[in-house]
C-alpha positions in Angstrom: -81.9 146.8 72.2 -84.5 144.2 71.7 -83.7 140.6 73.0 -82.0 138.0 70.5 -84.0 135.1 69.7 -81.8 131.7 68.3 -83.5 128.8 67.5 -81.9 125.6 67.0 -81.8 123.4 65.4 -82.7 125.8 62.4 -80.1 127.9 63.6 -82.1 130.9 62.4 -82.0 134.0 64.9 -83.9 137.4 65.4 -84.6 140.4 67.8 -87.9 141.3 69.1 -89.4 143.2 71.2 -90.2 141.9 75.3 -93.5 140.4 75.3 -93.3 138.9 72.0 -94.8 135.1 72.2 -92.0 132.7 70.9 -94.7 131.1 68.3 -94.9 134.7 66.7 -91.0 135.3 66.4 -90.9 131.8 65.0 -93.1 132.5 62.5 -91.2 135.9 61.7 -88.1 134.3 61.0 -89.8 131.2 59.1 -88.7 128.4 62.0 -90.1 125.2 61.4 -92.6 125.3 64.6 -96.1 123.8 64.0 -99.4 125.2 65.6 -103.0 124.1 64.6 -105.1 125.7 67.1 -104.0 129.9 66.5 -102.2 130.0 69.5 -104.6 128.9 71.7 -102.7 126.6 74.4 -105.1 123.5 72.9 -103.2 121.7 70.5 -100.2 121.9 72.0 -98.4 121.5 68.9 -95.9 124.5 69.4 -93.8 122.9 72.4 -90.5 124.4 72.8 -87.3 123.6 74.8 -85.7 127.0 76.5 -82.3 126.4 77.5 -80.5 128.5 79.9 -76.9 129.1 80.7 -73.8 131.0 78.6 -73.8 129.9 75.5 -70.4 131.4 74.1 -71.1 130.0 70.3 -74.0 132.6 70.3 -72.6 135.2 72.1 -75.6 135.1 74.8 -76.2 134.3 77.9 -79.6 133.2 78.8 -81.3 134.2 82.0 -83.7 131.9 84.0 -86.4 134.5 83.3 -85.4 134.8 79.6 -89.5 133.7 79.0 -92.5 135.0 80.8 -93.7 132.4 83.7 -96.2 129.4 83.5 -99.5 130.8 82.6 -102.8 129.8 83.8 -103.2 128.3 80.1 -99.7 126.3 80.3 -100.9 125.1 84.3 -103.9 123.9 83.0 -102.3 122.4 80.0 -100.0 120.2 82.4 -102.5 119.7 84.7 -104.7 117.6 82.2 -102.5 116.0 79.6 -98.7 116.9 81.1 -95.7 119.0 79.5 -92.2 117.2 79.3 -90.0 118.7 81.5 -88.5 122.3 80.6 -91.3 122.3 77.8 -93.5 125.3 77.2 -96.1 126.4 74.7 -94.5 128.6 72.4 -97.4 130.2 71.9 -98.1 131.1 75.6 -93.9 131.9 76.4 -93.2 135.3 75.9 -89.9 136.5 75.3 -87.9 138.8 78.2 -84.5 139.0 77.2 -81.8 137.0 74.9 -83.0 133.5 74.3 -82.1 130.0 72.8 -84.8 127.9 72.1 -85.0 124.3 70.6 -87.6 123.1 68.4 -88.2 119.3 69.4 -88.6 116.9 66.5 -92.6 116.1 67.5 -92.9 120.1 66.9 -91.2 120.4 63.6 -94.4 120.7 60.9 -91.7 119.0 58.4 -90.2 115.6 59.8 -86.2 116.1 59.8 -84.7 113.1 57.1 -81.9 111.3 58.7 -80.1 110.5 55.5 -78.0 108.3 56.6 -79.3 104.6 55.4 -77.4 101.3 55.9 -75.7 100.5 53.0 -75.5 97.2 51.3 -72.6 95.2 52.0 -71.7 91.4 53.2 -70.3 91.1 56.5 -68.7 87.8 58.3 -71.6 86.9 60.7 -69.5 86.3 64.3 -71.8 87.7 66.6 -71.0 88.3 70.3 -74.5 87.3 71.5 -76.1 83.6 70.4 -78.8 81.6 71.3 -78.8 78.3 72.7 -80.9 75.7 73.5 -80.2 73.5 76.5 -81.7 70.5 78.3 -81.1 70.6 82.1 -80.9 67.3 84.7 -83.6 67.7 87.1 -82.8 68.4 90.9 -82.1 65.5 93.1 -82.1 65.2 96.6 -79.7 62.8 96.4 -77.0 65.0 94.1 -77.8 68.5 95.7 -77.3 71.2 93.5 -78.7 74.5 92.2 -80.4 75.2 89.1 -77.2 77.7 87.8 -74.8 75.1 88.2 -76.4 72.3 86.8 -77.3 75.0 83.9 -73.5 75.9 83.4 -73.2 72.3 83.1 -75.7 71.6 80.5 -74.1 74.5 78.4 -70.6 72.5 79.0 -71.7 69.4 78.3 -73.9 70.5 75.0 -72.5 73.3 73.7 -68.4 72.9 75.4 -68.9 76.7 76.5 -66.5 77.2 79.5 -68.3 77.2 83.0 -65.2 79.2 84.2 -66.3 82.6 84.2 -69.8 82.4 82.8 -71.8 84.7 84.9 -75.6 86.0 85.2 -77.0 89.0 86.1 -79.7 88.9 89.6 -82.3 90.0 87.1 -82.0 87.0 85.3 -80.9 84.4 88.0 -84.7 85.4 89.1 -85.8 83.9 86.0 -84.1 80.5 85.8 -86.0 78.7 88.5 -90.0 79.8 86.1 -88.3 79.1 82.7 -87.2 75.5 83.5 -89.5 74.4 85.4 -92.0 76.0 82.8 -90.0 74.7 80.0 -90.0 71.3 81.4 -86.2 71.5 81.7 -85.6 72.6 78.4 -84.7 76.6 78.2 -83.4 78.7 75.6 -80.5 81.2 76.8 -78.6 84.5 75.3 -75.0 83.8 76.0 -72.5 87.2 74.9 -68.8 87.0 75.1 -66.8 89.9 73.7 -64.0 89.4 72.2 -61.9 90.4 75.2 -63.8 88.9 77.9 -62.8 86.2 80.3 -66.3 84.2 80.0 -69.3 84.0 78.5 -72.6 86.3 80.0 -75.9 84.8 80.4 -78.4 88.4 79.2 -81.4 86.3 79.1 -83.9 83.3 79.3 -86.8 81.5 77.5 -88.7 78.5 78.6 -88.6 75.7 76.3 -87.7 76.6 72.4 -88.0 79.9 72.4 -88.2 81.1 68.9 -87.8 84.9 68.5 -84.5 86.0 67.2 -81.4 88.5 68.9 -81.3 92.4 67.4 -78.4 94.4 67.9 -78.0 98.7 67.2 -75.6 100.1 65.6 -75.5 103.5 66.2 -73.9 106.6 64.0 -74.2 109.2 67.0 -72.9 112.6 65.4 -72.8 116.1 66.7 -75.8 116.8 64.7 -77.9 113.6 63.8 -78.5 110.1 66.0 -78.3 107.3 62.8 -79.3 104.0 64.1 -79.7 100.3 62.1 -81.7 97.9 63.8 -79.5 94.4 62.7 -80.6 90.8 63.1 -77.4 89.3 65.0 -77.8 85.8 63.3 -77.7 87.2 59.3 -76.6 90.5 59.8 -79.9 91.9 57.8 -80.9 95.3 58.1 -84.8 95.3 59.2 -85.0 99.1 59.9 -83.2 102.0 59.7 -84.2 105.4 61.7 -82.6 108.5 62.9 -83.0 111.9 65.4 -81.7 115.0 65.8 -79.0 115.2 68.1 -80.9 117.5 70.9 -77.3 118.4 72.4 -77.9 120.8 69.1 -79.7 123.2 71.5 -76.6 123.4 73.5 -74.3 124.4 70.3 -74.7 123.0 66.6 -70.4 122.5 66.6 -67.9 120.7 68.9 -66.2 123.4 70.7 -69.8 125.2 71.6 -70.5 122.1 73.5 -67.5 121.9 75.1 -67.5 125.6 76.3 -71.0 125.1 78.0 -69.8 122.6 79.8 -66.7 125.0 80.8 -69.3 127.6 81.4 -72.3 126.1 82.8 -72.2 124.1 86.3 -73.7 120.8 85.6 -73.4 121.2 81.5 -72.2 118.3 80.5 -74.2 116.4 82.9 -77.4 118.4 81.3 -75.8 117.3 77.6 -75.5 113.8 78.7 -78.9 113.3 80.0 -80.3 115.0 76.7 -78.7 112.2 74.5 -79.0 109.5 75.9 -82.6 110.4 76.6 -83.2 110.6 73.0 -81.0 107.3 72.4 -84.4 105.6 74.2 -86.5 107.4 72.4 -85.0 106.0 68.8 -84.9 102.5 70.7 -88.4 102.6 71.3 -89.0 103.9 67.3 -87.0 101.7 65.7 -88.0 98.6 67.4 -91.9 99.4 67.0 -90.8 100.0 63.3 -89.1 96.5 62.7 -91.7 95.0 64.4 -89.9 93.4 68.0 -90.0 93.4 71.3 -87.4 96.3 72.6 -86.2 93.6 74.7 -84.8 91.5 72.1 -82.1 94.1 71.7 -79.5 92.7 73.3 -76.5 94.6 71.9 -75.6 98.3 70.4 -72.5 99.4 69.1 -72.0 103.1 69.2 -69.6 105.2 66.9 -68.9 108.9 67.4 -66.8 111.6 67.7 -64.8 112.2 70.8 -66.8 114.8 72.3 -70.4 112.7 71.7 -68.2 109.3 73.2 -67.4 111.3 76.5 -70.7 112.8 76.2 -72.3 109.4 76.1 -69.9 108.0 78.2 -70.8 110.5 81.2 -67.1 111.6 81.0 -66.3 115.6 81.5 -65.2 117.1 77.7 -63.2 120.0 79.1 -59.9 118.2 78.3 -61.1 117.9 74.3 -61.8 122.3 74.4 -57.7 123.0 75.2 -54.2 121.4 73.5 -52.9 118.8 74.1 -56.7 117.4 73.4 -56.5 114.5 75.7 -58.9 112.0 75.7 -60.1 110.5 78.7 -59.6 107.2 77.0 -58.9 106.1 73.7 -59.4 102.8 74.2 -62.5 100.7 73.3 -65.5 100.4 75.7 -67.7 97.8 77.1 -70.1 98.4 79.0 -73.7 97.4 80.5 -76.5 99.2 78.9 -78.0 99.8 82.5 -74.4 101.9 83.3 -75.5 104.4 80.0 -79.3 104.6 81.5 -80.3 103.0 78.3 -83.4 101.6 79.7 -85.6 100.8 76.1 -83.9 97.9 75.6 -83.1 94.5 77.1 -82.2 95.3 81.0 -79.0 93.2 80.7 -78.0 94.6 76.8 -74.2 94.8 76.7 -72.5 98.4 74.9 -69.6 98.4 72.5 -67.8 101.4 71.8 -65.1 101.7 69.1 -62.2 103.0 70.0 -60.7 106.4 69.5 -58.0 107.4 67.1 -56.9 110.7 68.9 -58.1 113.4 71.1 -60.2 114.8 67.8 -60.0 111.7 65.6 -62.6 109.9 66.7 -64.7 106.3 66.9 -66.5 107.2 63.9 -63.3 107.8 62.1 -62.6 104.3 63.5 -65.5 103.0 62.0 -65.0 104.6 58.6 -61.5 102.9 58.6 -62.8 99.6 59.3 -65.3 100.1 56.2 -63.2 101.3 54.0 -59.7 100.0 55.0 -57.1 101.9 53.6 -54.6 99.7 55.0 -55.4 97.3 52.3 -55.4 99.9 48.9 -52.5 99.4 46.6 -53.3 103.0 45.4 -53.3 106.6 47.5 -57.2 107.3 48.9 -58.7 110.0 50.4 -61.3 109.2 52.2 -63.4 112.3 53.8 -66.6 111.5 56.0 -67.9 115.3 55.9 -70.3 116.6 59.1 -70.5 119.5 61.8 -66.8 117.8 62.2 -64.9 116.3 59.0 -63.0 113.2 59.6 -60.1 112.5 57.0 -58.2 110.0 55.9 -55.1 109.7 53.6 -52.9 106.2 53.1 -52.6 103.5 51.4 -51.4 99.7 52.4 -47.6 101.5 53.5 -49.3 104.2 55.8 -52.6 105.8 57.2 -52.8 109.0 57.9 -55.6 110.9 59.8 -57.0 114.2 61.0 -60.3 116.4 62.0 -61.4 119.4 60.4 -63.7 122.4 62.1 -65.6 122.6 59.0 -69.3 123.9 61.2 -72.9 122.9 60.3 -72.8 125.0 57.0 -73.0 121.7 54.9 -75.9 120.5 56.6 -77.8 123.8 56.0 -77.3 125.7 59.1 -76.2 129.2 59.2 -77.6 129.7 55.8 -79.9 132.3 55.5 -82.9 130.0 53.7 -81.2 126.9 55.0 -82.9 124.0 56.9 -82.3 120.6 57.7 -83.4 117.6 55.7 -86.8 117.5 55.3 -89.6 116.9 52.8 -89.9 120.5 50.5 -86.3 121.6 51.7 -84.2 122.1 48.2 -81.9 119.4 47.2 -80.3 119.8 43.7 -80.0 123.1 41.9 -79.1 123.2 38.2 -78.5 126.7 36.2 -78.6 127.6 32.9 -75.1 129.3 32.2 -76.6 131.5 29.2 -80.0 132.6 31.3 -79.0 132.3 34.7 -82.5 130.6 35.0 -82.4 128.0 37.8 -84.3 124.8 38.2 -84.1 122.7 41.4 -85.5 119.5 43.4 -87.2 119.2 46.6 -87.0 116.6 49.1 -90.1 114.4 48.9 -90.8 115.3 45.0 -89.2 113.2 41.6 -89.6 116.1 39.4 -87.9 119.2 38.4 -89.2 122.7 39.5 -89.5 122.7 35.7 -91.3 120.1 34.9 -94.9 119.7 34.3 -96.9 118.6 37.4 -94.0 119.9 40.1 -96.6 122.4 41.4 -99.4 120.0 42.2 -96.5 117.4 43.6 -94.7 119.4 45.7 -97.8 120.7 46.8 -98.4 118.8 50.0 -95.0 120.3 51.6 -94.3 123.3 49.6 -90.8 124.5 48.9 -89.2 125.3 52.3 -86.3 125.9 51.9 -82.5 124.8 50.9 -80.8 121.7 52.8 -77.3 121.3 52.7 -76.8 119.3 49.5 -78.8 121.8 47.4 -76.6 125.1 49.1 -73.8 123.2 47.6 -74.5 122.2 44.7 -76.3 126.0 44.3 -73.2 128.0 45.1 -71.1 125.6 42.7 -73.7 126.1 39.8 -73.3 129.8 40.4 -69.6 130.0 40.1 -70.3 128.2 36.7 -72.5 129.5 35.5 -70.6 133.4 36.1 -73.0 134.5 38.6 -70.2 134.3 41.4 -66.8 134.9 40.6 -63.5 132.9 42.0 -63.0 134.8 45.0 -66.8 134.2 46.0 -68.1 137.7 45.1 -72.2 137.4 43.8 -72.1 140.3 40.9 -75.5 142.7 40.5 -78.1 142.1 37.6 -76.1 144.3 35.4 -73.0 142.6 35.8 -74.4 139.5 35.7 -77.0 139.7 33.4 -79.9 138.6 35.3 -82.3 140.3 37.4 -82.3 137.3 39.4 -79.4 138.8 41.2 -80.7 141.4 43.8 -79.1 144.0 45.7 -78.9 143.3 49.6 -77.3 146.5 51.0 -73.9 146.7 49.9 -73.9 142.8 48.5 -75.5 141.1 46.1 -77.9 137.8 46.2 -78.9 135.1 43.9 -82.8 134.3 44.0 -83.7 130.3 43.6 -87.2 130.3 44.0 -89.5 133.1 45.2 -92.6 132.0 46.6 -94.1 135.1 48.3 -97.1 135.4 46.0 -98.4 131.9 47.3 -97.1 132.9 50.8 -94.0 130.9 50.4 -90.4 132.0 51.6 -88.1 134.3 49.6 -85.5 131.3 48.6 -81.9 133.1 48.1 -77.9 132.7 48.1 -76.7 135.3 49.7 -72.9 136.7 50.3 -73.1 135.2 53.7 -74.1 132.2 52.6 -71.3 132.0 50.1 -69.2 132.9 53.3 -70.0 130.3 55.6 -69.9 127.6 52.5 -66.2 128.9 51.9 -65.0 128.6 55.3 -66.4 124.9 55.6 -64.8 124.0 52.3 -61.7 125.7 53.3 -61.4 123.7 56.8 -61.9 120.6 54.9 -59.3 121.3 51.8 -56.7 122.2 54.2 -56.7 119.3 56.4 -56.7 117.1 53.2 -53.7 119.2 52.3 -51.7 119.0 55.2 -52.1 114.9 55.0 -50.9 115.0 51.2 -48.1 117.3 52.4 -47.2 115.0 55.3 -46.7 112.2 52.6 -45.0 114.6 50.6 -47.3 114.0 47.3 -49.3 116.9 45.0 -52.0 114.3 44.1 -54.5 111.5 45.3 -55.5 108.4 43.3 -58.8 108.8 44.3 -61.0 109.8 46.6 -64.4 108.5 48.7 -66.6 110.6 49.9 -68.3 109.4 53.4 -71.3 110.1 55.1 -74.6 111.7 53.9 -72.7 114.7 52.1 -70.9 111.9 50.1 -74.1 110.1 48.9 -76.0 113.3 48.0 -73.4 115.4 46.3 -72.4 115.2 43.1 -68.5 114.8 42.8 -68.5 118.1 40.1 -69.9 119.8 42.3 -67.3 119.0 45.3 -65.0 119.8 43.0 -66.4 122.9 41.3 -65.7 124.3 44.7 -62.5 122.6 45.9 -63.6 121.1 48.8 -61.5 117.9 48.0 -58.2 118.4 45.8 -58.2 118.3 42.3 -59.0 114.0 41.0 -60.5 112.3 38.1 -64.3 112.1 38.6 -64.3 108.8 37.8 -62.0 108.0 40.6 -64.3 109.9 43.1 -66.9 107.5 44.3 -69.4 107.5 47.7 -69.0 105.7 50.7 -72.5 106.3 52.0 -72.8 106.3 55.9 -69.5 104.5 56.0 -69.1 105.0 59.9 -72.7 103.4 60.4 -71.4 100.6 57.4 -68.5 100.0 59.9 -70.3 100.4 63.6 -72.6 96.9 61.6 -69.3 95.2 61.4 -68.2 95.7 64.7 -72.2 94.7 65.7 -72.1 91.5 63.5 -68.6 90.7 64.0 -65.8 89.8 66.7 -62.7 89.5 64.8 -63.7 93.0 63.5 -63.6 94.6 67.1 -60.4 93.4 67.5 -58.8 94.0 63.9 -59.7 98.4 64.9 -58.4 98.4 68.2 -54.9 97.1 66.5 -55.4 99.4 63.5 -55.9 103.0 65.3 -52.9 102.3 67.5 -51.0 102.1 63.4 -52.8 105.4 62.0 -50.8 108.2 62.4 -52.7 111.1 63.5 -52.0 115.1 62.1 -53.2 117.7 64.7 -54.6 120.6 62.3 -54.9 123.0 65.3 -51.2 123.5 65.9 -50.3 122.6 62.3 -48.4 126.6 60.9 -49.4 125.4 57.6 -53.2 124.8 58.0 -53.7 128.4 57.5 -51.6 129.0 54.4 -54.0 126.3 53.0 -57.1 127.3 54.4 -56.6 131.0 53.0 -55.7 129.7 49.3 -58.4 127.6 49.8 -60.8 130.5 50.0 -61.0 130.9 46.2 -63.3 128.9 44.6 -62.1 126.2 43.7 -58.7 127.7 45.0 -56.5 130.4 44.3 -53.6 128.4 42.8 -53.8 124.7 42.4 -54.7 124.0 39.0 -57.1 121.6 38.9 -56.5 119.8 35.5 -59.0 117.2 35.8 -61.8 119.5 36.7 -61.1 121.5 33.7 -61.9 118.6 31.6 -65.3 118.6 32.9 -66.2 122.3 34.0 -65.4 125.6 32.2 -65.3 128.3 35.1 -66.2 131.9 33.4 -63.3 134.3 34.1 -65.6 137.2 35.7 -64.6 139.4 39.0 -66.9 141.1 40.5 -66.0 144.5 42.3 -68.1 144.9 45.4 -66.9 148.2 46.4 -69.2 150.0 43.9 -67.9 149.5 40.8 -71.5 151.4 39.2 -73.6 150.2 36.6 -70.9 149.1 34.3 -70.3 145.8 36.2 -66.9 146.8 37.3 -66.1 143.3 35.2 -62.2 142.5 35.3 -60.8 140.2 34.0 -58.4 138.4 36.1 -55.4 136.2 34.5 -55.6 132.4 35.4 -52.6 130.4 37.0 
């Protein structure tokens, strides 16, 4: 058998035979790997990152000679202008045997969208980190004293800040002498003081009036995308916004595949660690040339994540998080030193906040979403659901806060769908369909107009259409279902059944085409049953955890819901419920969150009294463990249907009419094998 190409982070996955270059099985399967020079070795546009090890997720386990050795094109490469380390030329690399390569970002022909921006909202400015300007005696020989004491003194006298416990780091003791002497005894200092410390922290020193301001990152570090906000610490305003992929992706796109290489693989997590944190400098460095500072004027990042990325960050072993009882290495927030992180891009003496965990897979973004949204506060019942690789939900209201995870897989962010693809310019983002033709139209990232609509050929022009992003496979299979192409139990009918010949047979399945663009040597666009698959296990994970929260407050119904994260600010709340992933709700009751965990890792950034109202609050959320929960897969299996297979869903009713059609796949002939199935 030929060896089995996966590339990540497309996901997208192929066998071919030994000897095939990785540029040419890229291009095969339609991965997003960029090349100007026809293979070549000159442009060095097609970089790749091999990865080797067991990779239990994919069912492979990848040899140190999975790729041909350096070639005299790849030596020479290196020799002039230097590979990365563990880069090769995908067009050089040949393939051996079984294979996962990662596609950095810089090779990716269509930038990935981090859609994730900072949302508006006011915050309490009580920063941790201020600036201070101080006038310091001169030395005299007849009051002997040093420069730091007589400093701490200023800062008492001038600003009352305590000198008990104010300390300094030896980087920056080695500056005091040049500032005030330079500075003619005047200096301008950082002080930080966490909300738990002892004393306050000199980070750093100016001569004179130093006039630059303090930046702080807040960073949304998920299991598949790094989101970071660049915040001034004295107004709280955003000045830029920027985001990666996650590279851990190469390693598994879900929770528990990162977790079993580190089980698997000596030196795994280790490997993981240095991968994030690498590309945690490498968005320092971005988003500091983008708001126009000095990297060193960072002085402060809060992080939020999940529990596996926190001990990932942290440097802690995950093992614990793969295996009941899920315990956490700590739950508790962290501070830290930048330095102890090897976050070098920013200040050398930056302080790290982490917000604390709720439970072993309840994690500091949950935290964060809570301190956004606080349900402890709502006089009605919310839902809130922050969807990713791993959904986060909350149910509560000001009497009690529930919580839980949900494995609901990369499926909603376009991975393992067969034309799927991250977020990127030409990748398909809304899908409407006519319910009487069947006729699609859709948008594409990076384009205003319909695929309808005069002038959409000459605008989408520059990127093309790509492919379908994880907004767009939604709000495709949902249209579908209305429009009677799919039926309730997630069956695609044939043309005939249908009535469109824009369903197509796929061996013993059937598949919906969106867009064909083969005549222009675009990619064949479709929904296929394994698509509609992967979107109803997702859906189904996430239903049932919100389930098993309702059922622990013993209630049938929400008041409303918010949707978090970049699912809830790019999906239409129809369309969420079209396919049941949240329980039935009036739409007008359904609103979006945005990136609520990054909305709360600003408050925590900008604000002391925040920091400590979450580490009281998680300790008060009670936490539902959906992995040993009987009930979680009675719900998930109803949940299956589409919306579901017996909750009745009055309010979507009112909006949506859902054709009665079923669909036999087991070769019910020409005739459509249409039944018509009676409705609870």
């Amino acid at each position: 058998m030929d060896p089995l190409v996966i590339f990540t982070p497309s996901g997208k996955r192929g066998r071919f035979p030994v000897g095939t270059p990785v540029l040419t099985a890229a291009r095969q399967l339609g991965v997003d790997l960029d090349s100007v020079c026809g293979g070549r070795g000159i442009c060095s546009k097609c970089q790749v990152n091999p990865s080797y090890g067991e990779f239990s997720k994919h069912g492979v386990t990848v040899k140190s000679d999975a790729l041909s050795g350096w070639n005299a094109v790849e030596e020479r490469y290196d020799r002039v202008r230097g590979l990365k380390e563990g880069r090769r030329l995908g067009c050089q690399a040949q393939i051996q045997s079984d294979v996962v390569i990662d596609v950095p970002p810089e090779s990716q022909v269509h930038k990935q969208v981090v859609r994730k921006a900072a949302a508006v909202r006011d915050i309490t400015m009580d920063p941790a980190t201020r600036l201070y300007l101080v006038e310091v005696q001169e030395p005299d020989m007849h009051e002997p004293s040093g420069d730091l004491e007589r400093l701490k003194r200023a800062l008492a006298d001038q600003w009352q800040i305590g000198t008990e416990g104010l300390s300094v780091p030896l980087p920056v003791l080695s500056k005091l002498q040049p500032a005030l002497r330079k500075g003619n005894w005047q200096v301008t200092v950082a002080l930080h003081k966490g909300h738990a410390d002892a004393g306050e922290r000199i980070l750093d020193i100016w001569p004179g009036y130093w006039e630059g301001r303090l930046y702080g990152l807040a960073i949304d570090l998920g299991s598949t995308t790094i989101a970071a906000h660049l915040c001034d610490l004295r107004n709280g305003e955003v000045v830029a916004s920027a985001g990666v992929m996650n590279p851990q992706i190469r390693f598994g796109e879900d929770l528990m595949s990162r977790v079993s290489y580190a089980m698997m693989n000596e030196g795994g997590a280790v490997e993981m660690t240095k991968a994030v944190r690498d590309a945690i400098n490498r968005l320092t460095i971005e988003i500091a040339a983008e708001g126009g500072i000095a990297a060193a004027q960072i002085m402060e990042t809060v992080f939020v994540c999940n529990p596996v990325m926190h001990h990932l960050l942290v440097g802690l072993d995950p093992v614990e998080l793969g295996q009941a009882p899920f315990a956490l290495a700590t739950s508790d927030s962290l501070s830290l030193d930048a330095a102890e992180l090897d976050l070098t891009e920013m200040n050398p003496s930056a302080r790290v906040y982490i917000l604390p965990c709720i439970a072993g897979h309840v994690g500091a973004d949950a935290a964060a979403v809570a301190l956004a949204e606080e349900p402890w506060k709502s006089e009605d019942l919310v839902l809130i659901v922050d969807v990713g690789t791993n959904a986060e939900i909350q149910l509560g209201d000001k009497r009690r806060v529930l919580a839980c995870s949900s494995p609901t897989g990369p499926a909603f962010e376009g991975a393992q769908i067969s034309s799927g693809q991250r977020a990127a310019p030409g990748a398909i983002e809304r899908v409407e369909i006519d319910p009487v033709t069947k006729e699609p139209r859709f948008r594409i990232i990076g384009c205003d107009l319909w695929s309808d609509d005069a002038g959409f050929a000459a605008q989408a022009a520059a990127s093309g259409v790509t492919g379908i992003c994880g907004s767009g496979i939604i709000e495709a299979v949902a249209e579908m279902r209305m429009a009677g192409v799919l039926d309730a139990r997630g069956l695609i009918g044939s043309a005939a059944q249908t009535g469109t010949d824009r369903c197509i047979a796929e061996g013993r399945t059937h598949a919906y085409v969106i867009h064909d663009g083969r005549a222009e040597g675009g990619p064949l666009i479709t929904v296929t049953q394994g698509d509609i698959r992967a979107i109803q296990l997702a859906k189904s994970a996430l239903y049932a955890g919100a389930r098993l929260l309702m059922d622990e407050l013993q209630t049938e119904t929400v008041d409303r819901v918010v949707l978090a994260g970049a699912f809830g600010a790019h999906i239409s709340p129809k369309h969420a419920m079209v396919l049941g992933m949240i329980p039935d709700c009036a739409l007008d009751r359904v609103t979006s969150a945005g990136n609520a965990a990054g909305t709360g890792a600003r408050i925590a950034l900008c604000n002391l009294g925040a920091r400590a109202e979450i580490e009281k609050r998680v300790h008060q959320i009670h936490k539902v463990e959906t992995a040993i929960e009987p009930r979680f897969q009675e719900h998930f299996v109803a949940a299956n249907a589409i919306p579901h297979a017996t909750a009745p869903f009055p309010h979507l009713k009112e909006v949506a009419t859902l054709p009665d059609v079923s669909f036999n796949v087991g070769g019910g002939g020409e005739d459509g094998g249409r039944r018509r199935r009676r409705r609870g």
